[in-house]
N, C-alpha and C positions, 0 to 999 in steps of 0.2 A: 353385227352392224349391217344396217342395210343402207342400199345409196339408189339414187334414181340415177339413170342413165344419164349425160348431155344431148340434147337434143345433134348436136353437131360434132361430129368427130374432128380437133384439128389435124394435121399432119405435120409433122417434122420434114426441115429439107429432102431428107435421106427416103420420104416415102412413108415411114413405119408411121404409124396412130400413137399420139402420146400413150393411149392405154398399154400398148405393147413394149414400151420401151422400158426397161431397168427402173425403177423406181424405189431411192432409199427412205429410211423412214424420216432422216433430215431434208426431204424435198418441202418437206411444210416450214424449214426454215426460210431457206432462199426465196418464198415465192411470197409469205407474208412480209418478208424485208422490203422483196421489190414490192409490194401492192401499198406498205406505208411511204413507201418515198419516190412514188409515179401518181400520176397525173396531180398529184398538190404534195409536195414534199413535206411530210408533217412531224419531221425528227425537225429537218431545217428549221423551221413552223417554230416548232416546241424550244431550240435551241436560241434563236433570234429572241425570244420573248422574253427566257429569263437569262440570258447573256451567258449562258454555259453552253462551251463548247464540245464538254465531254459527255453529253447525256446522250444515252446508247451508245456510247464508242464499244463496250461491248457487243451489241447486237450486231455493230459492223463487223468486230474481227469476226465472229463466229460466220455470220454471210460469207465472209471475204475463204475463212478456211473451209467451209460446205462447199463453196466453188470449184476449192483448190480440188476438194475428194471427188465431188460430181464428175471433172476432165478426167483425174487421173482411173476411176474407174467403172464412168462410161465411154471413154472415150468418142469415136467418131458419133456415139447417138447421147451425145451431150447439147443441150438448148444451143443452137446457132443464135447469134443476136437478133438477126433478121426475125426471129421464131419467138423469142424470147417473150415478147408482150401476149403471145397469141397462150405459151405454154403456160405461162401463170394465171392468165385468166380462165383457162379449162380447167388447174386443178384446184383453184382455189373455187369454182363451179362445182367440183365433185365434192370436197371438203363443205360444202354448203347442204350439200343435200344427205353428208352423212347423219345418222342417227343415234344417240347415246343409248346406251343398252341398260 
């Protein structure tokens, strides 16, 4: 696979470049979760229309325990909130530019 670079490298509080920092292969959970339910909430969206409360309640828990693993083992270079909008949009930028082989 090949990927083109981000024209802009963000940073983490702590300093380090999202590139640098630990990265599991569930980071494309967490970051596709937040990109469907930021800036227009479209599970919300989807739920409101056909009056089901439960559609994706899976895709929350699995977000909700990706979380739990991302703190417990990245610890302190885990997304701070403050970061959090900046880190999803670089890697779902990088995931954009990947290539299928």
């Amino acid at each position: 696979m090949s990927r083109t670079p981000p024209e802009s490298t963000v940073r983490a509080s702590n300093g380090k470049a999202w590139e640098d920092r630990p990265c599991r292969n569930e980071r494309w959970i967490t970051s596709y979760y937040w990109a469907i339910r930021h800036s227009r909430d479209r599970i919300g969206q989807l739920r409101d229309s056909v009056r089901d409360p439960l559609i994706f309640y899976r895709l929350e828990w699995l977000n909700e325990r990706m979380l739990v693993i991302d703190r417990r083992e990245l610890g302190a270079d885990h997304v701070n909130p403050a970061d959090e909008e900046a880190f999803h949009r670089q890697f779902l930028s990088r995931e954009s530019h990947l290539e299928a082989e």
